[in-house]
C-alpha positions in Angstrom: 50.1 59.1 269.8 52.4 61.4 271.6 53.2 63.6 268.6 49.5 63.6 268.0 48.7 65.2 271.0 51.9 67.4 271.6 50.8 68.9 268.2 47.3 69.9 270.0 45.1 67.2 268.7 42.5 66.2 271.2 40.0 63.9 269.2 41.1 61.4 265.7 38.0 60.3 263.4 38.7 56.5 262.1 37.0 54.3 260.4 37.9 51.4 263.0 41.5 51.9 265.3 43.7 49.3 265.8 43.8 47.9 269.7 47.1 49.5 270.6 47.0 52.7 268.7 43.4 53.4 270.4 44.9 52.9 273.5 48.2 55.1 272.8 45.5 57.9 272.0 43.8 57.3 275.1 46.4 57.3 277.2 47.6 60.7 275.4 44.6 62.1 276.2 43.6 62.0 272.5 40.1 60.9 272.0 39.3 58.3 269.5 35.7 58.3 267.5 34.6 55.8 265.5 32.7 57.0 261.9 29.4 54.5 262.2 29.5 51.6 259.7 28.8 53.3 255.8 30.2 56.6 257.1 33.9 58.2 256.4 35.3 61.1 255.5 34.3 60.9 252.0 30.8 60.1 252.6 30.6 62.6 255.0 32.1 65.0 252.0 34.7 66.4 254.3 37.9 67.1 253.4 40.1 68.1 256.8 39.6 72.1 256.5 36.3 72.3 258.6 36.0 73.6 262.0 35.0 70.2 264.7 32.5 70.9 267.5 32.0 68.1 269.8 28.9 67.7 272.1 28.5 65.4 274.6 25.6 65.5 276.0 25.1 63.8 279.4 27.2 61.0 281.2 30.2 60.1 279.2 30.1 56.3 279.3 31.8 53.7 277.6 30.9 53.7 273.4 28.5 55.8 273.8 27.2 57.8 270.3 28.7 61.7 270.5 27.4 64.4 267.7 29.8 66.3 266.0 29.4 69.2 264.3 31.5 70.0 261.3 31.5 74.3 259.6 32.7 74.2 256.3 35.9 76.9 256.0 34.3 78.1 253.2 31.4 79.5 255.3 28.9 76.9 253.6 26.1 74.5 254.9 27.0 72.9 258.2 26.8 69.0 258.9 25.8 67.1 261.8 26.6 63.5 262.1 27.0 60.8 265.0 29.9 58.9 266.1 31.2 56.3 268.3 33.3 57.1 271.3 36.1 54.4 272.0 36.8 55.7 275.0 36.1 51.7 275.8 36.0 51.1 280.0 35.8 53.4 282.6 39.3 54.1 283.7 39.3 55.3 280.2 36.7 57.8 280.5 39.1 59.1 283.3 42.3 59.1 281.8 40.3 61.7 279.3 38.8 63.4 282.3 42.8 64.2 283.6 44.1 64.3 280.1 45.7 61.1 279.6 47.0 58.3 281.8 50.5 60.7 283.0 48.4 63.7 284.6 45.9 60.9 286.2 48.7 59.0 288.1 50.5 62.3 289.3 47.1 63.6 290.7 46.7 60.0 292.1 50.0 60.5 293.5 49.6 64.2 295.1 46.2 63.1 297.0 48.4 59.9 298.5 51.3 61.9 299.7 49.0 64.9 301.0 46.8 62.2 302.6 50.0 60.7 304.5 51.2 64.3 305.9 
């Protein structure tokens, strides 16, 4: 996970993570979503070259459904489809909110020691 998100990546589509590696995303700051049962890549028809919006609309909470929007690179019809977020407790949610479990603790950190001075 930590060359995953030194290389930039912020989200990974899976058809179902394993318990550690979802957490090793999570607490690199690298989102995991879940394709919905019957969907992958190959259903979906996409082959890794399209552009990836995210929305999240609302409250991020715990497995909740996020769309994502996929642009072909070759400029043709765009797709729309629904995942799961495994982002699965709250402190999760604000590991991804810091950008991993590192920048959450050192912000943690600062606000104790300016709190003590």
């Amino acid at each position: 996970a930590k060359g995953t998100a030194l290389l930039g990546v912020r989200f990974v589509f899976a058809k179902s993570f394993e318990r550690i590696h979802r957490s090793n995303l999570v607490g690199m700051g690298v989102v995991p979503l879940q394709f919905l049962p019957g969907q992958d890549a190959d259903t979906l028809k996409l082959d890794g070259s399209e552009t990836i919006s995210i929305c999240i609309s609302g409250p991020l909470s715990p497995g909740c459904d996020v769309e994502v929007n996929a642009q072909p690179s070759d400029g043709g019809q765009p797709l729309s489809f629904v995942v799961k977020l495994r982002l699965d407790t709250e402190p999760e949610i604000q590991f991804f909110k810091h950008g991993g479990v590192m920048p959450f603790v050192m912000r943690q950190l600062a606000a104790a020691s300016s709190k003590m001075q």
